[in-house]
N, C-alpha and C positions, 0 to 999 in steps of 0.2 A: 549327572549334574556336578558343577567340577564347584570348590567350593576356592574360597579366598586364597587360600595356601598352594593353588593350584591343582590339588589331587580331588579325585574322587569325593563327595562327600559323605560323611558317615548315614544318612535321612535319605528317606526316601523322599522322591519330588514332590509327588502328591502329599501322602504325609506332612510334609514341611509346608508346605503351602496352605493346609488347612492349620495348620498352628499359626502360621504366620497372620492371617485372615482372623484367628480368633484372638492375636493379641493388638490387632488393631482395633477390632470390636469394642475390646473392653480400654484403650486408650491407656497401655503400657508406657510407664512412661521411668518405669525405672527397675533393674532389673538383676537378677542374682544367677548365676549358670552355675552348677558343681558338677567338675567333668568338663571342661570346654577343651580338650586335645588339641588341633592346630589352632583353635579361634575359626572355625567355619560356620558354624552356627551360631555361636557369639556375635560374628560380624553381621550376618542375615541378620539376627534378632533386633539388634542395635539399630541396625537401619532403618526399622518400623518405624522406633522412636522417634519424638521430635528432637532437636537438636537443644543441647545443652542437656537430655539425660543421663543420668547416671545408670551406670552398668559396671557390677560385678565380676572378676572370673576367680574361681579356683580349683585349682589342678595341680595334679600329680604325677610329674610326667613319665615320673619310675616306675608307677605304681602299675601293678596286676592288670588292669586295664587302661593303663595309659600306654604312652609311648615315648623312648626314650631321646628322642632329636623332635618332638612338638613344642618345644619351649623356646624355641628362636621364632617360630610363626605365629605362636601365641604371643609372645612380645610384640611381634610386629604387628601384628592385629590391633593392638590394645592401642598403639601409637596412632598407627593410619586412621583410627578413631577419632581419640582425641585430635588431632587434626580436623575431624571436619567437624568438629562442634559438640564430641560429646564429653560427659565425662567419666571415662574409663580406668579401672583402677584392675590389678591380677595378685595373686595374695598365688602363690607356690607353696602348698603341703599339703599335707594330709585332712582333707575336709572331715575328716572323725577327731581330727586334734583339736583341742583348747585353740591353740592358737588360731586357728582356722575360723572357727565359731567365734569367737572374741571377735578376730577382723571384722567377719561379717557382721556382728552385732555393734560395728561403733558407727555404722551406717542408718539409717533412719530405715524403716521396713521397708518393702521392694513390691511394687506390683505386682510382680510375677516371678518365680524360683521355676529351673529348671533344672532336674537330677539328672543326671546324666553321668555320676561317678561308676563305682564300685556297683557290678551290676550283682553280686550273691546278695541273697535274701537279706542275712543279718546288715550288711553295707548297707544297700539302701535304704533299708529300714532306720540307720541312724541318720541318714542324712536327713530323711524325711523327719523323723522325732527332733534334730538338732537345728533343723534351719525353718519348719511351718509355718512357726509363731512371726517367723518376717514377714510371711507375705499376705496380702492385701485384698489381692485379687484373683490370681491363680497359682498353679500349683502342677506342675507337668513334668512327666515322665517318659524316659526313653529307654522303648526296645518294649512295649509291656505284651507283645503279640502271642510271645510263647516263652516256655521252659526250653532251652536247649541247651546242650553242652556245646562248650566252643574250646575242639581241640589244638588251638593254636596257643589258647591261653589255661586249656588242661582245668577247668572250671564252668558251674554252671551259670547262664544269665537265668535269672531269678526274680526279673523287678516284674513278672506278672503273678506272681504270688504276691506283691506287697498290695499291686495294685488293684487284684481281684479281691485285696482287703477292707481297703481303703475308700474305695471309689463312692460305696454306697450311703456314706458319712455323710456326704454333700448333697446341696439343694440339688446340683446340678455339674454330672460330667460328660465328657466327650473321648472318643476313641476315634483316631486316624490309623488305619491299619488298609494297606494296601494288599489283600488277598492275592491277587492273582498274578503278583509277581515271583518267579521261578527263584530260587535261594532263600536265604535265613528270614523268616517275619520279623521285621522288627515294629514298628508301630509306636502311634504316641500317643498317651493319655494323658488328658488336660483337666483337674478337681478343680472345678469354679465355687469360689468362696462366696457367701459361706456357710460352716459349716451345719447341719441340719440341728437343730433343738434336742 
């Protein structure tokens, strides 16, 4: 699945497809990504949207699990958007920074948050403590399939420990995880707000 930037996408097909499917359900109409790398799933997501919504991105492109040349496809993403009607905005740092959270707080709350930064336990665990209270509707996560280490980045991915925490909070969650594909699980969990009594 080749995604906006022309490469590879980081999602599985099917996986992204039931996310996609679930945030039309619920009538997304505005939206926060932490972690959006080239803009490839920023851009799928946005497109759900009706046009004139608003959509978030913040990213790091230095950072531990970013990448250091995604910042010219992520710009161009956020453009090619607002061109076709929507309203796209990209805030560059540290989504554990003040300033990060501020940005995202001068925006009215968001349908939908999707983490996708900093995959160790502690990361996403702030992201998810730092950005929640935005969202509306849901609440999703990428890669929650397994614990694995990833020697390329000499660290472990860990958002299924937050998410095997978390999940059971809510009325109501979902897991996209495509088993029976050969290489790293990654999968995506989606907390539909809200949260249980």
């Amino acid at each position: 699945m080749r995604g906006f930037s022309g490469r590879n996408a980081s999602q599985r097909e099917y996986e992204f497809t039931k996310l996609l499917d679930t945030i039309k359900k619920h009538n997304v109409s505005s939206y926060l990504e932490i972690g959006a790398r080239h803009g490839d799933s920023f851009f799928e997501i946005v497109r759900t949207m009706p046009k004139g919504s608003t959509a978030v991105a913040i990213d790091l492109p230095e950072s531990a699990w970013g990448l250091h040349n995604s910042q010219v496809s992520l710009q161009r993403c956020v453009e090619e958007l607002k061109s076709q009607g929507y309203n796209t905005h990209v805030f560059y740092g540290n989504s554990q920074h003040i300033s990060a959270i501020n940005y995202a707080n001068t925006f009215d709350n968001f349908d939908m948050i999707f983490i996708d930064g900093d995959h160790r336990y502690d990361g996403v665990k702030k992201d998810y403590n730092n950005y929640k209270h935005l969202a509306n509707k849901l609440i999703a996560f990428h890669d929650i399939g397994e614990v694995s280490y990833n020697p390329r980045r000499q660290m472990s991915c860990e958002v299924k420990l937050l998410w095997d925490e978390i999940k059971e909070n809510y009325e109501e969650y979902k897991e996209f995880i495509e088993w029976e594909v050969t290489g790293a699980i990654m999968g995506i969990g989606v907390a539909i707000l809200p949260i249980k009594k």
